[in-house]
N, CA, C and O atoms as a MOPAC input file, in Angstrom:
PM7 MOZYME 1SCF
protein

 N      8.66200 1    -7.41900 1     4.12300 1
 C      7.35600 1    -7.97200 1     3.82100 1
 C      6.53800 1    -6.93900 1     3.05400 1
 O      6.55600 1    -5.76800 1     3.43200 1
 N      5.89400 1    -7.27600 1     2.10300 1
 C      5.35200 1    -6.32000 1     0.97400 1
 C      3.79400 1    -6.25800 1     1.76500 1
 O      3.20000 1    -7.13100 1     2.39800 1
 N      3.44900 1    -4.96400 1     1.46500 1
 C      1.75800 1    -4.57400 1     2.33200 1
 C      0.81900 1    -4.05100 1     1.74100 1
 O      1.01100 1    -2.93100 1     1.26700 1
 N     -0.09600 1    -4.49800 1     1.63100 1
 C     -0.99600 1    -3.64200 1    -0.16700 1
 C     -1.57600 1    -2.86100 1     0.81800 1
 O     -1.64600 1    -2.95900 1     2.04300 1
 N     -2.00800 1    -1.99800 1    -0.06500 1
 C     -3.03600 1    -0.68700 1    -0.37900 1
 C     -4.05300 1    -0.98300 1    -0.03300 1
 O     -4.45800 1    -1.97900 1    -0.63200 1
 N     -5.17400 1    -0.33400 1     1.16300 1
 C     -6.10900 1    -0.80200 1     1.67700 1
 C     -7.25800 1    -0.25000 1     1.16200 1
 O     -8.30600 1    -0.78200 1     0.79400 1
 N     -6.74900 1     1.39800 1     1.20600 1
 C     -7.76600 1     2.13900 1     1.00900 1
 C     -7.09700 1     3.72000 1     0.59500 1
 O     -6.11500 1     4.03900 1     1.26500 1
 N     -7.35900 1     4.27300 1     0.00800 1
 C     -7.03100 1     5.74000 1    -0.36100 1
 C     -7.78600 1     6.70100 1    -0.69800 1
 O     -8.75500 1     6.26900 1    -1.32100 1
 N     -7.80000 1     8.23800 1    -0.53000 1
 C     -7.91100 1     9.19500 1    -0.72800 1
 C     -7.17200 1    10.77400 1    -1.74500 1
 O     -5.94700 1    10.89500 1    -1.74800 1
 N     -7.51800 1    11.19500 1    -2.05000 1
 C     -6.91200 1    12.21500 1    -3.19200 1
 C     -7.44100 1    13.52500 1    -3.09100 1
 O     -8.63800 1    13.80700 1    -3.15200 1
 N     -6.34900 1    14.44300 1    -2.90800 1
 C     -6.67200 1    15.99900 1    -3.22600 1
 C     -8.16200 1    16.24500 1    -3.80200 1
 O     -8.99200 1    15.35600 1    -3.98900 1
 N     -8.27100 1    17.10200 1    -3.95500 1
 C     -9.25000 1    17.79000 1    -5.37600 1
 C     -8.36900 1    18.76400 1    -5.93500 1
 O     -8.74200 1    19.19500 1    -7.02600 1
 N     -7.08500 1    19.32300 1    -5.39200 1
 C     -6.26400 1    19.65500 1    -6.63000 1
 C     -5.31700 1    18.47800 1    -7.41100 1
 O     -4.39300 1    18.78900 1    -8.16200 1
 N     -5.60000 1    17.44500 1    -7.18800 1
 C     -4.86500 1    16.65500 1    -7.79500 1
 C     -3.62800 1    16.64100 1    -7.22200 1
 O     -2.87400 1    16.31700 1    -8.13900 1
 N     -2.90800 1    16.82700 1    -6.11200 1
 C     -1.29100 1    17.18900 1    -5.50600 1
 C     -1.06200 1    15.51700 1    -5.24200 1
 O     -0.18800 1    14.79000 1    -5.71400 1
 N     -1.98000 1    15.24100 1    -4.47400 1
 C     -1.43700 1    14.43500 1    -3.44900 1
 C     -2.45800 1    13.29000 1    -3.07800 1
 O     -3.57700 1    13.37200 1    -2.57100 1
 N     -1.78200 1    12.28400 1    -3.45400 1
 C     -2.78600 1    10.98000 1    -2.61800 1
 C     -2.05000 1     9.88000 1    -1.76800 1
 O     -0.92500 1     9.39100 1    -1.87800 1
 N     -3.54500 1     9.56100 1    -0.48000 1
 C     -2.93900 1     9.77900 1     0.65700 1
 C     -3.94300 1     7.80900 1     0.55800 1
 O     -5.06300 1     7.40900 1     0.24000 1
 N     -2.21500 1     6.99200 1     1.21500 1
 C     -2.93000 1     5.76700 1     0.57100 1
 C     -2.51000 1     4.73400 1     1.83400 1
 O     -1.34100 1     4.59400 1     2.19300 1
 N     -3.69700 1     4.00200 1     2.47800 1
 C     -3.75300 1     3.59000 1     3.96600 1
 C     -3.32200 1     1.75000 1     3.64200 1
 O     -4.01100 1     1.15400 1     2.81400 1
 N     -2.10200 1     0.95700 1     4.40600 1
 C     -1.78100 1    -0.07800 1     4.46700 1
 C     -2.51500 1    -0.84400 1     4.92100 1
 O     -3.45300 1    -0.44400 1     5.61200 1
 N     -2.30900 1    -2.22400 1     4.66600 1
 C     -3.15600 1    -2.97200 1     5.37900 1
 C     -2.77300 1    -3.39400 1     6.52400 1
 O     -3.00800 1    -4.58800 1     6.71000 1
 N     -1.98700 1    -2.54400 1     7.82300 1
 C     -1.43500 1    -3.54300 1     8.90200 1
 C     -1.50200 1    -1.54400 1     9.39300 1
 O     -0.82100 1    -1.38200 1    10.40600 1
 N     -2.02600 1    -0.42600 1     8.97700 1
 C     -2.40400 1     0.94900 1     9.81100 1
 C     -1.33000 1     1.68800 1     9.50100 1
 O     -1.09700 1     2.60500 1    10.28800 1
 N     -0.43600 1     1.53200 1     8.37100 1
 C      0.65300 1     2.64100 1     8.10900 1
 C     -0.25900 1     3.74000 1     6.80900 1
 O     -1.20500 1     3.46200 1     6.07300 1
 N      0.45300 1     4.88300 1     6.95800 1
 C     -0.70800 1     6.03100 1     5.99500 1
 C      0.87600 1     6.58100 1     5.64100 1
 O      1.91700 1     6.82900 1     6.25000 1
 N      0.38300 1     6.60100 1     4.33500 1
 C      1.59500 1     7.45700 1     3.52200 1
 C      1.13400 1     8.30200 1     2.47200 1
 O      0.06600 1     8.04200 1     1.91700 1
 N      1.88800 1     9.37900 1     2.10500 1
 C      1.02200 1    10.55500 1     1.46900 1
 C      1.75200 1    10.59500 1     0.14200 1
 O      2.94700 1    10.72200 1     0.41200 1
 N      1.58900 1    10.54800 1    -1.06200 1
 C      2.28300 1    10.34800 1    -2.28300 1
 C      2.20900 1    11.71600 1    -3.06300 1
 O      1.15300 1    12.32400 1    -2.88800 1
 N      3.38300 1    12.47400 1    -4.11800 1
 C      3.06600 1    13.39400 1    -4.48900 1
 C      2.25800 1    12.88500 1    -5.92100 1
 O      2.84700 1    12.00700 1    -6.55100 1
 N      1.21900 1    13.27300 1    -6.36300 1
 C      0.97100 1    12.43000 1    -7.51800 1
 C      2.03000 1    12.52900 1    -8.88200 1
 O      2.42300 1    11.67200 1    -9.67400 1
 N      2.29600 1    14.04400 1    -8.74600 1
 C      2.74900 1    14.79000 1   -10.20700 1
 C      4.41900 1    14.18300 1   -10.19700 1
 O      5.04000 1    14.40100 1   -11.23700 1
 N      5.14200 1    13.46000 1    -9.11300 1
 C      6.38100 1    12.81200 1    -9.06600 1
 C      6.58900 1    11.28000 1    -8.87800 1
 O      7.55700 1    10.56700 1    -9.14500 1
 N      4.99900 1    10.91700 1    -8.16500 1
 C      4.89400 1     9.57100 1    -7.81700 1
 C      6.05700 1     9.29900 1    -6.41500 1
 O      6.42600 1     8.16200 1    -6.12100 1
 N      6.32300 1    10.01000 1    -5.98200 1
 C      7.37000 1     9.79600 1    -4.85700 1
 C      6.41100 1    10.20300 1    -3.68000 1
 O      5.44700 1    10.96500 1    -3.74900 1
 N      6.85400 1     9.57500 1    -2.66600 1
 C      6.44300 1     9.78700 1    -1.13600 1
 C      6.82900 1    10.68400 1    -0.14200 1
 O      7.86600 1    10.49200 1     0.49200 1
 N      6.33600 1    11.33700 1    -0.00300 1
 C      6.41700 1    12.97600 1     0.35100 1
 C      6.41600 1    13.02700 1     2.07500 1
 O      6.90400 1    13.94400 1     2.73500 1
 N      5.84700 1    11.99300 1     2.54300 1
 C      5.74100 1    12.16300 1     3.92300 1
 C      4.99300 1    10.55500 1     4.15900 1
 O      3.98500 1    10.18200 1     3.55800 1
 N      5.99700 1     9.48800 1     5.49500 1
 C      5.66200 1     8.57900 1     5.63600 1
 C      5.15600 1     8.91900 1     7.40000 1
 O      5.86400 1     9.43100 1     8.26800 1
 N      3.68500 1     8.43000 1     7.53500 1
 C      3.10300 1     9.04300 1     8.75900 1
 C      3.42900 1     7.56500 1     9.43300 1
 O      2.61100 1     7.48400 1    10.34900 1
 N      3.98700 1     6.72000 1     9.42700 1
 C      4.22100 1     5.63100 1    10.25200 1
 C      2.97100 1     4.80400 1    10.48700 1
 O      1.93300 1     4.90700 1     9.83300 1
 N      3.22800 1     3.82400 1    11.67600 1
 C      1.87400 1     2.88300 1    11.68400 1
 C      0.66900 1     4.04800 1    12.53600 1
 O      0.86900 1     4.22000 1    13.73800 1
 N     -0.05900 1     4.50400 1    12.13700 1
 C     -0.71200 1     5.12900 1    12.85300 1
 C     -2.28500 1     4.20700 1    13.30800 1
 O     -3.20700 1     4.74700 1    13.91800 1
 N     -2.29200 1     2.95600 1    12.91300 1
 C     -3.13800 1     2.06300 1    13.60700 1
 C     -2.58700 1     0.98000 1    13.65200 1
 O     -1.53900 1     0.72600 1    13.05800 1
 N     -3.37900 1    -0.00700 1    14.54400 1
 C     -2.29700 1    -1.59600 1    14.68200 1
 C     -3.03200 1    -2.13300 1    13.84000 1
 O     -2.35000 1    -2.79700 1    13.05900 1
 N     -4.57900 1    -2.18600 1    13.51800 1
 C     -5.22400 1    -2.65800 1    11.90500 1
 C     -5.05400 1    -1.73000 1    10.55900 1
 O     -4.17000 1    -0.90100 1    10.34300 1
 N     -5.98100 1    -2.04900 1     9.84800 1
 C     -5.99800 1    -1.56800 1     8.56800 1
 C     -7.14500 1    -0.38500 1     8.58600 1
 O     -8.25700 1    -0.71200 1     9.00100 1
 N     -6.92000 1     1.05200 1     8.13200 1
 C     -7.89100 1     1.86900 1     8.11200 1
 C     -8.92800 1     1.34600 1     6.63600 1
 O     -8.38200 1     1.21600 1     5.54100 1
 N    -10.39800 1     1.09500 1     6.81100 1
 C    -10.80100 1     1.04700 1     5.82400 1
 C    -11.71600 1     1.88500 1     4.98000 1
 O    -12.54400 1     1.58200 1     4.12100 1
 N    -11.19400 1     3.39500 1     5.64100 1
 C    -12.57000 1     4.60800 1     4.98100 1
 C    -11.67500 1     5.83000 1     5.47000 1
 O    -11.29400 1     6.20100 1     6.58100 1
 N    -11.52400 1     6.23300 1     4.35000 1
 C    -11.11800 1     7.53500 1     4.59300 1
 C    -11.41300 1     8.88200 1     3.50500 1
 O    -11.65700 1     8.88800 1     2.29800 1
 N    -11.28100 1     9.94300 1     4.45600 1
 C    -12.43400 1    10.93500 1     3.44700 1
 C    -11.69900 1    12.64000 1     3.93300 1
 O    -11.61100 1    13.16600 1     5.04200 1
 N    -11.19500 1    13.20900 1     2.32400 1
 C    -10.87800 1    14.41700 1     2.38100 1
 C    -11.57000 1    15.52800 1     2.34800 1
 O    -12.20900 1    15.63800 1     1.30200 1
 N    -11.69900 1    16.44400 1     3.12700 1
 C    -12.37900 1    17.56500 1     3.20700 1
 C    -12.24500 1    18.57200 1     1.31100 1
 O    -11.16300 1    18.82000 1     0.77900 1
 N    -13.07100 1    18.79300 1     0.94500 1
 C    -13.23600 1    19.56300 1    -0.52300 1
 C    -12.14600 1    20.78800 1    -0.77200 1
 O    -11.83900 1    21.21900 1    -1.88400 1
 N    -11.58600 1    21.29300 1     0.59200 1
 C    -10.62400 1    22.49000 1     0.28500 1
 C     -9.47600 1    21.84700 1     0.92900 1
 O     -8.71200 1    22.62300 1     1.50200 1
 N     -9.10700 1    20.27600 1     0.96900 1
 C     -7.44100 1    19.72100 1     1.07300 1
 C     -6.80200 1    20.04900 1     2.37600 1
 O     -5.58900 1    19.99400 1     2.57600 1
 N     -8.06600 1    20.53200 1     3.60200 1
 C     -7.45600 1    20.87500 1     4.79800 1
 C     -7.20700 1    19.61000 1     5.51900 1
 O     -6.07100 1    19.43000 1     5.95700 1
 N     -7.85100 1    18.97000 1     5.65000 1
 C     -8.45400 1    17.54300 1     6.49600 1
 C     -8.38900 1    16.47100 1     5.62800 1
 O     -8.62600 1    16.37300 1     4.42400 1
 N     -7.98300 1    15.60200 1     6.56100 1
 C     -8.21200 1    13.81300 1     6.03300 1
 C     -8.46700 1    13.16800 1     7.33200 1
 O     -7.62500 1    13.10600 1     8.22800 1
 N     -9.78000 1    12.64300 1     7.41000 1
 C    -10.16000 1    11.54500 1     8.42800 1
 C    -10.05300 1    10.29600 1     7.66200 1
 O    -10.18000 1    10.14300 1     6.44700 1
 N     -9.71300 1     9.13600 1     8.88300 1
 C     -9.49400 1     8.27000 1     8.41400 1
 C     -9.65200 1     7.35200 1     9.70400 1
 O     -8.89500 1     7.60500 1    10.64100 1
 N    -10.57600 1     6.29700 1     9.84400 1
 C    -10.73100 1     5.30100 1    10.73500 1
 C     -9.70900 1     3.86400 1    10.99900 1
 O     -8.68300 1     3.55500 1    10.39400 1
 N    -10.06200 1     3.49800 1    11.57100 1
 C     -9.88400 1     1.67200 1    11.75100 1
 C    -10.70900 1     0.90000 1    11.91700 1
 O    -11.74300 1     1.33900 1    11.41200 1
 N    -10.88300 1    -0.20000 1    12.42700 1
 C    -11.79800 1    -1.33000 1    12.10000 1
 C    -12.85800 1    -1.19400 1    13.74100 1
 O    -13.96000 1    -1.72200 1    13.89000 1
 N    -12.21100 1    -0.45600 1    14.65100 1
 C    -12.68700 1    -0.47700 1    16.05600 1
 C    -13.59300 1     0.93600 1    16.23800 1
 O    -13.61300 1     1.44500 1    17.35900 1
 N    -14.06700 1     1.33600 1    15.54300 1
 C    -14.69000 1     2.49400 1    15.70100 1
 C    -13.96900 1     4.08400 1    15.84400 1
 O    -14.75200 1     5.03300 1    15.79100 1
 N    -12.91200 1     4.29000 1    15.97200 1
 C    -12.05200 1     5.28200 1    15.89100 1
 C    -11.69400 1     5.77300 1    14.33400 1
 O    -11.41800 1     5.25200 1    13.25400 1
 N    -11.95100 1     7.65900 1    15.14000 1
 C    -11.47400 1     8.21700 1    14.13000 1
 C    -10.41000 1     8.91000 1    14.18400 1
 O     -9.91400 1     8.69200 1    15.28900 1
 N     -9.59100 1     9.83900 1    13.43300 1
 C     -8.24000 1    10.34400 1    13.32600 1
 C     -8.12800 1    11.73400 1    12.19200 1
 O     -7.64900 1    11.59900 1    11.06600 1
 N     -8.57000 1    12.83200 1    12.63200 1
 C     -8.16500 1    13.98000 1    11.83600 1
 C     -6.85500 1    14.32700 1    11.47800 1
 O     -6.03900 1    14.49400 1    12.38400 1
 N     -6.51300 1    14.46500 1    10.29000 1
 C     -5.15200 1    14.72900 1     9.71100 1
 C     -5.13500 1    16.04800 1     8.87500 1
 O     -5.81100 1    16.26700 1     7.87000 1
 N     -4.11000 1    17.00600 1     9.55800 1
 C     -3.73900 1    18.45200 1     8.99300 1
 C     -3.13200 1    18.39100 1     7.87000 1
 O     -1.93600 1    18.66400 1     7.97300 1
 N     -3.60400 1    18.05100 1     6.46500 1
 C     -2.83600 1    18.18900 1     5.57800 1
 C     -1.81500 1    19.19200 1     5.36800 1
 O     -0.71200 1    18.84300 1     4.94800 1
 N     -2.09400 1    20.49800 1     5.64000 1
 C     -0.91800 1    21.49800 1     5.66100 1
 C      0.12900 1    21.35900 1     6.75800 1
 O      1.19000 1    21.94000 1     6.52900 1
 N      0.04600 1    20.82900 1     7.67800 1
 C      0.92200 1    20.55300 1     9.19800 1
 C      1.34400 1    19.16800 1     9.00200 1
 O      2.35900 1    18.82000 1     9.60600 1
 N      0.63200 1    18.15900 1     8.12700 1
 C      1.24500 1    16.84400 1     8.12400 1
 C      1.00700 1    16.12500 1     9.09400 1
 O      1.76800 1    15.16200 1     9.19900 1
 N      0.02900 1    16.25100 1    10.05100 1
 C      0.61100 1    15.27700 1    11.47800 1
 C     -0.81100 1    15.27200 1    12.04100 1
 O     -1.38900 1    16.21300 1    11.49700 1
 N     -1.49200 1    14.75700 1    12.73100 1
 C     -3.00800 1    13.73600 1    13.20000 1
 C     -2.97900 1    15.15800 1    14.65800 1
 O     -2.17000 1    15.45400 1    15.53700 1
 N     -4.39500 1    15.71400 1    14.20600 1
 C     -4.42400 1    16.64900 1    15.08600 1
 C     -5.70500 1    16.53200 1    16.14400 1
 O     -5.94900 1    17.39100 1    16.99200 1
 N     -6.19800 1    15.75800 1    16.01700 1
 C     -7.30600 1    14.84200 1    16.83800 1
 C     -7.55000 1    13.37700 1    16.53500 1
 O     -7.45000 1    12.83000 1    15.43700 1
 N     -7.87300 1    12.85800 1    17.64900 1
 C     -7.78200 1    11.34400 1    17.85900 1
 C     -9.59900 1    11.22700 1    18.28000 1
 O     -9.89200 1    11.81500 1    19.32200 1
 N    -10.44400 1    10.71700 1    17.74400 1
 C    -11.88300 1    10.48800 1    18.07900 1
 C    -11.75800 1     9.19600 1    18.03800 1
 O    -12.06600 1     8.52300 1    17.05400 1
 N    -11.08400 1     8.53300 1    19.58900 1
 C    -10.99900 1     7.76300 1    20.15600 1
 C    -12.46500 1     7.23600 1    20.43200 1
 O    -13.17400 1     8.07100 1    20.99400 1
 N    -13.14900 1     5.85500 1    20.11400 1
 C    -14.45100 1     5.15900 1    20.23800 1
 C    -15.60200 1     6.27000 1    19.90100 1
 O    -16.67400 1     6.36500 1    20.49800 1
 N    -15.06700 1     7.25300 1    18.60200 1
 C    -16.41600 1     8.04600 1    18.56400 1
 C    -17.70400 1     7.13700 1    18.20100 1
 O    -18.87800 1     7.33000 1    18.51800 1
 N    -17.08700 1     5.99800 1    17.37600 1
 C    -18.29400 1     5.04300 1    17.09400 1
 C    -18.41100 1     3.75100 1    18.18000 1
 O    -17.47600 1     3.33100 1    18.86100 1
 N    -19.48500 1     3.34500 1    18.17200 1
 C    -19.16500 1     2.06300 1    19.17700 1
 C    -19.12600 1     0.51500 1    17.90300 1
 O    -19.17800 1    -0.63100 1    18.34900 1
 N    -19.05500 1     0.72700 1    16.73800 1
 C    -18.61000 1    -0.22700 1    15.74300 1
 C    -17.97100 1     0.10900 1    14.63800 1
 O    -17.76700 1     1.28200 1    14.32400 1
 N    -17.65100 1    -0.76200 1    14.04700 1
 C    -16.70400 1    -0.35900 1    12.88400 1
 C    -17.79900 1     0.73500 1    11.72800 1
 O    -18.88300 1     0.59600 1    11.16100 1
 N    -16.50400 1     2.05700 1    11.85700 1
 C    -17.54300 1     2.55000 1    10.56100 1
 C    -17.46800 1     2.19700 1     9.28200 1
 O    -16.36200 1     2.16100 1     8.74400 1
 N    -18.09100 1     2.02400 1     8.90000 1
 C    -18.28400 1     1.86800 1     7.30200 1
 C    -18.30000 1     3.14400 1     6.42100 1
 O    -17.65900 1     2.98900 1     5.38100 1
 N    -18.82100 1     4.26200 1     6.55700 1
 C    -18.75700 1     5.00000 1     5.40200 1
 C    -18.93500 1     6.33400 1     6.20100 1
 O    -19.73400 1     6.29600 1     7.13700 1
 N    -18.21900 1     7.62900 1     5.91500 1
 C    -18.50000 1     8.43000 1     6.10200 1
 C    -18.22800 1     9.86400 1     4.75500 1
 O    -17.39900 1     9.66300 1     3.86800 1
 N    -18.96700 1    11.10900 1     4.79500 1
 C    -19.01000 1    12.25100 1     4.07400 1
 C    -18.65000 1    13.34700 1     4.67400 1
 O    -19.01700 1    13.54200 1     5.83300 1
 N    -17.85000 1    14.28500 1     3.98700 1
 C    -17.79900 1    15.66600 1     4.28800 1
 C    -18.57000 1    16.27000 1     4.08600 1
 O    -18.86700 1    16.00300 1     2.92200 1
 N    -19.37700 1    17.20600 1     4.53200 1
 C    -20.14200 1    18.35300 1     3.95300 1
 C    -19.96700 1    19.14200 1     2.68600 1
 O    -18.76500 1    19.35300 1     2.52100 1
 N    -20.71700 1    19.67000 1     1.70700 1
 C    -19.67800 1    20.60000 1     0.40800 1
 C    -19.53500 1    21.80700 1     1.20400 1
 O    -18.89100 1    22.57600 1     0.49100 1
 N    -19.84700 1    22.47800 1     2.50800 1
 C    -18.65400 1    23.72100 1     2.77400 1
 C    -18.13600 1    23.15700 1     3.80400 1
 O    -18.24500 1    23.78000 1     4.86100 1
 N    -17.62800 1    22.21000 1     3.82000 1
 C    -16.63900 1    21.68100 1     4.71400 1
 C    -16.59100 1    21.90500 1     6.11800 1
 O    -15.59500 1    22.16200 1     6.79300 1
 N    -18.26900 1    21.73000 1     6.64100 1
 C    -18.27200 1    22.34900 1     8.11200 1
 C    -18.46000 1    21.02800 1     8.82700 1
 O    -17.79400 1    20.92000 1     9.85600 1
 N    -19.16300 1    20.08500 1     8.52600 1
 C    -19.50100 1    18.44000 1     9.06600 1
 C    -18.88000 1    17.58000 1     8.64800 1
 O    -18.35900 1    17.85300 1     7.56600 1
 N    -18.66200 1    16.51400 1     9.06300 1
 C    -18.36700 1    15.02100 1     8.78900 1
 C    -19.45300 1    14.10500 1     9.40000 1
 O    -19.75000 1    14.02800 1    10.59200 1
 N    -20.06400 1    13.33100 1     8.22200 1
 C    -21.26000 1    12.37700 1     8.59600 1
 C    -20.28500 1    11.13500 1     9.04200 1
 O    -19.23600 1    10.91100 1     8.43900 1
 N    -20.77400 1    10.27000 1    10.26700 1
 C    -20.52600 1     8.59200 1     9.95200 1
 C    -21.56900 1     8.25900 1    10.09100 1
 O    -22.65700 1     8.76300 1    10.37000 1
 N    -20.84900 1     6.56400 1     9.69000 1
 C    -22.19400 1     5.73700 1     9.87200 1
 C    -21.51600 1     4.23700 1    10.28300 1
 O    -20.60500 1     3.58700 1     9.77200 1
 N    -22.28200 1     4.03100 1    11.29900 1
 C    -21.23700 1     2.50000 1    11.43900 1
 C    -22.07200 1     1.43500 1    10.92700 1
 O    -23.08200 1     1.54800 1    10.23300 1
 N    -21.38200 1     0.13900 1    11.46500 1
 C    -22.29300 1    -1.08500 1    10.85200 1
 C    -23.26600 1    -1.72700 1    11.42300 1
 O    -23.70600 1    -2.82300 1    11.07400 1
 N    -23.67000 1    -0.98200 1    12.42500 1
 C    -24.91900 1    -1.19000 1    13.22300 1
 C    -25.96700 1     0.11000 1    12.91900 1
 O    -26.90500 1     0.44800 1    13.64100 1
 N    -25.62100 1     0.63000 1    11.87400 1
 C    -26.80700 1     2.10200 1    11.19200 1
 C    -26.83400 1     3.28300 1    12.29800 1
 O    -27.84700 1     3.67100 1    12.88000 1
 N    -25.53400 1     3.77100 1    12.47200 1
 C    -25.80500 1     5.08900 1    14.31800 1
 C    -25.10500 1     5.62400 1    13.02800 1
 O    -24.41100 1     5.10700 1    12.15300 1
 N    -25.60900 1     6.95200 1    13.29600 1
 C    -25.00700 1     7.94800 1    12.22000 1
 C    -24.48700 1     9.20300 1    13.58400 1
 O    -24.95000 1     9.44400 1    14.69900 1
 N    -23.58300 1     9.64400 1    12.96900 1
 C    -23.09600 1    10.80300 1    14.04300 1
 C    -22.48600 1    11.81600 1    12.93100 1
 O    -21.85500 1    11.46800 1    11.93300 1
 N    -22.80700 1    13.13600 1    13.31400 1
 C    -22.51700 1    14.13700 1    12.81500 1
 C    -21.34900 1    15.13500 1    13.87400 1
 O    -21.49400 1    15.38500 1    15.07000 1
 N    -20.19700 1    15.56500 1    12.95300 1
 C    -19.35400 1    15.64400 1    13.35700 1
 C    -18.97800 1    17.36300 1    13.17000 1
 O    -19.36000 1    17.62400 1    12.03000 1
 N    -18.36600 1    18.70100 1    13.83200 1
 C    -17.67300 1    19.57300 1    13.53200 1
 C    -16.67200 1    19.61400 1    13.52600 1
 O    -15.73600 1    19.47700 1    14.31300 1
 N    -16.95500 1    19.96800 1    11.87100 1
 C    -14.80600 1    19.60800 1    11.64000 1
 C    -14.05600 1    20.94300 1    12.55400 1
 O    -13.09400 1    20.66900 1    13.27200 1
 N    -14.47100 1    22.11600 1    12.48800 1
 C    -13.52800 1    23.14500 1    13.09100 1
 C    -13.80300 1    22.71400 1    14.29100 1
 O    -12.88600 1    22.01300 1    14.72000 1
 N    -14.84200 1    22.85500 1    15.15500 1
 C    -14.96200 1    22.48200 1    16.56500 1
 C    -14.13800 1    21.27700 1    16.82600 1
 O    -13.58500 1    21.04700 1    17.90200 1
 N    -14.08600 1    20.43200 1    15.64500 1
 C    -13.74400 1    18.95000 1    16.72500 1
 C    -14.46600 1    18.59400 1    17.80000 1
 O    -13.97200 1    18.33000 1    18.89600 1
 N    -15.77300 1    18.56900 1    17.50600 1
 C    -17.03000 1    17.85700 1    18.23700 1
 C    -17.73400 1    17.14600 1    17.87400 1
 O    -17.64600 1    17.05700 1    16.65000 1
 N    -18.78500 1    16.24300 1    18.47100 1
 C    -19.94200 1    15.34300 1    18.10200 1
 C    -21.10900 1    16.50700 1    17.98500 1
 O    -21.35000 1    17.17900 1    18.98900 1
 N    -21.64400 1    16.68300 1    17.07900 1
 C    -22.85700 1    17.75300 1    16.99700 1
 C    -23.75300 1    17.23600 1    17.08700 1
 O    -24.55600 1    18.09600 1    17.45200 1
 N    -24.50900 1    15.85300 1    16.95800 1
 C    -25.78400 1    14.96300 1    16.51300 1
 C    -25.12100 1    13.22800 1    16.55800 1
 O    -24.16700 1    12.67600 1    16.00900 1
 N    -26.22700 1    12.77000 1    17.54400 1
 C    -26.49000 1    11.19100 1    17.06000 1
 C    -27.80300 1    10.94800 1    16.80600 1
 O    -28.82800 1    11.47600 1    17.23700 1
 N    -27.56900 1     9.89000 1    15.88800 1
 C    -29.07200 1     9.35500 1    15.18400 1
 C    -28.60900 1     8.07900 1    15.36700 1
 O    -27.49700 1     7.63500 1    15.08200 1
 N    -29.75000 1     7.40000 1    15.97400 1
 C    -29.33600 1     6.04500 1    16.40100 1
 C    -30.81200 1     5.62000 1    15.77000 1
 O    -31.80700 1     6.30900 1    15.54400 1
 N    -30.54600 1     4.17600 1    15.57500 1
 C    -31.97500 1     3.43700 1    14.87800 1
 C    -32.19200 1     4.00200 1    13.40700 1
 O    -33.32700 1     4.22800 1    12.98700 1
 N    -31.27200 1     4.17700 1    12.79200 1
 C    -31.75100 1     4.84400 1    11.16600 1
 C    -32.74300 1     4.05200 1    10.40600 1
 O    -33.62800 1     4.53500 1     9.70000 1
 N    -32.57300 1     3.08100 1    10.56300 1
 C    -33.11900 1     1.66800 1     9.89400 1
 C    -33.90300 1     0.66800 1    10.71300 1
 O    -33.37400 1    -0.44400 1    10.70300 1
 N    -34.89700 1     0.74200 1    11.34300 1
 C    -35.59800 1     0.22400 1    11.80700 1
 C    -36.53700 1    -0.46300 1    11.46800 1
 O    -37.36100 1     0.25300 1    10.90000 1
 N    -36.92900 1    -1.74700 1    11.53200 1
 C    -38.17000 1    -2.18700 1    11.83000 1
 C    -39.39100 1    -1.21300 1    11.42100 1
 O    -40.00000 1    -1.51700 1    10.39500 1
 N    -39.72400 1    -0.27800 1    12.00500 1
 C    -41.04100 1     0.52700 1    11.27600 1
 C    -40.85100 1     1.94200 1    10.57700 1
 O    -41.74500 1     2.75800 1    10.35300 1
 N    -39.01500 1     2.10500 1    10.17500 1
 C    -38.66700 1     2.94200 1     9.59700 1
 C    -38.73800 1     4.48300 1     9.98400 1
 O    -38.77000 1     5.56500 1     9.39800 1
 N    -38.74400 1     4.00000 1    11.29300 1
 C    -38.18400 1     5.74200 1    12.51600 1
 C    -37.25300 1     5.71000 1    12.44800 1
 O    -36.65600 1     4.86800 1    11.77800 1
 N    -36.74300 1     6.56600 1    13.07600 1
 C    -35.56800 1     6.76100 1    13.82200 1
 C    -35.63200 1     7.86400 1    14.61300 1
 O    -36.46800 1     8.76300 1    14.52400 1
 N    -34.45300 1     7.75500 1    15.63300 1
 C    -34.27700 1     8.26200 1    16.96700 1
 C    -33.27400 1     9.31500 1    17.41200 1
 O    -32.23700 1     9.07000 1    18.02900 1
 N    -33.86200 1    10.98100 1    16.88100 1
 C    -32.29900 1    11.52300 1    17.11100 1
 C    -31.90300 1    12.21600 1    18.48500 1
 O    -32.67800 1    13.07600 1    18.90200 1
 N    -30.84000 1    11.94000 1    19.17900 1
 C    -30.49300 1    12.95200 1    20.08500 1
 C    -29.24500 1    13.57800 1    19.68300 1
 O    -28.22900 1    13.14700 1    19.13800 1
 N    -29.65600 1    14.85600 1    20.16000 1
 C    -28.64500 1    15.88500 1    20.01300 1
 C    -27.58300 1    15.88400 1    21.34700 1
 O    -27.84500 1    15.36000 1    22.43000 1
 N    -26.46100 1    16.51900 1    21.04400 1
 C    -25.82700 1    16.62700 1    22.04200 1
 C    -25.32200 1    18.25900 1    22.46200 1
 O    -24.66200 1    18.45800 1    23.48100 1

C-alpha cells in the first residue's frame, strides 16, 4: 500500500531530509543520493504533522495528532525522549530557538509551552495567549 508524505524537515547543511508518513513511519533520506539512509519504523500509530530541526542538525522533534512530542538524535539516529501528553491538544506549530537552547509549542487551543532542549524539560507555560481581553496567563514551572 503506497503512503504519502505528510510532513518533512531538512538539515541546514543540506545532508539529509527527514520525511514523516501518513499512518507515523519517519524516514531519513540522504539528499545528495536520494536513497534512504535510515528507516525509523512506525514511530506513531497517526500521522506526525509538525516537525522542526534544531539550526546545528542535532535534534528533530516531531509530534502526532494527540499532543505528544518525540526528540530525535540525529547523530545516534534513534528517539531519545518521548514528551508523552506534553500538550493536552494537538500541536500545531512549534520553533527552535537560533542558539538552539528552547523549543516553543503551541497547540490548538493557544497554550504555548517552552521547552529545554539540553535539559529535556518544560521551562514555561503560557496558557490563555489569546483571550477575550488580550492577557494572558503565565506560569512557570
Amino acid at each position: 500500500m503506497n503512503m504519502g508524505i505528510y510532513s518533512m524537515s531538512i538539515t541546514s547543511d543540506n545532508q539529509f531530509l527527514f520525511l514523516s508518513g501518513n499512518r507515523g513511519y519517519l524516514k531519513q533520506m540522504s539528499i545528495q543520493t536520494g536513497q534512504i539512509v535510515k528507516n525509523y519504523g512506525r514511530i506513531y500509530n497517526n500521522y506526525s504533522p509538525v516537525m522542526s530541526m534544531t539550526f546545528d542538525n542535532s535534534y528533530l522533534f516531531f509530534t502526532n495528532t494527540s499532543g505528544d512530542l518525540k526528540q530525535l538524535s540525529v547523530v545516534e539516529k534513534k528517539v531519545i525522549k518521548d514528551y508523552e501528553g506534553v500538550m493536552s491538544n494537538n500541536i500545531e506549530s512549534m520553533v527552535v530557538s537560533d542558539d538552539n537552547k528552547f523549543l516553543f509549542l503551541i497547540d490548538q487551543s493557544g497554550n504555548l509551552k517552552q521547552l529545554s532542549i539540553n535539559d529535556k524539560t518544560v521551562q514555561g507555560e503560557y496558557e490563555n495567549i489569546f483571550t477575550e481581553n488580550g492577557y494572558y496567563i503565565k506560569m512557570t514551572i
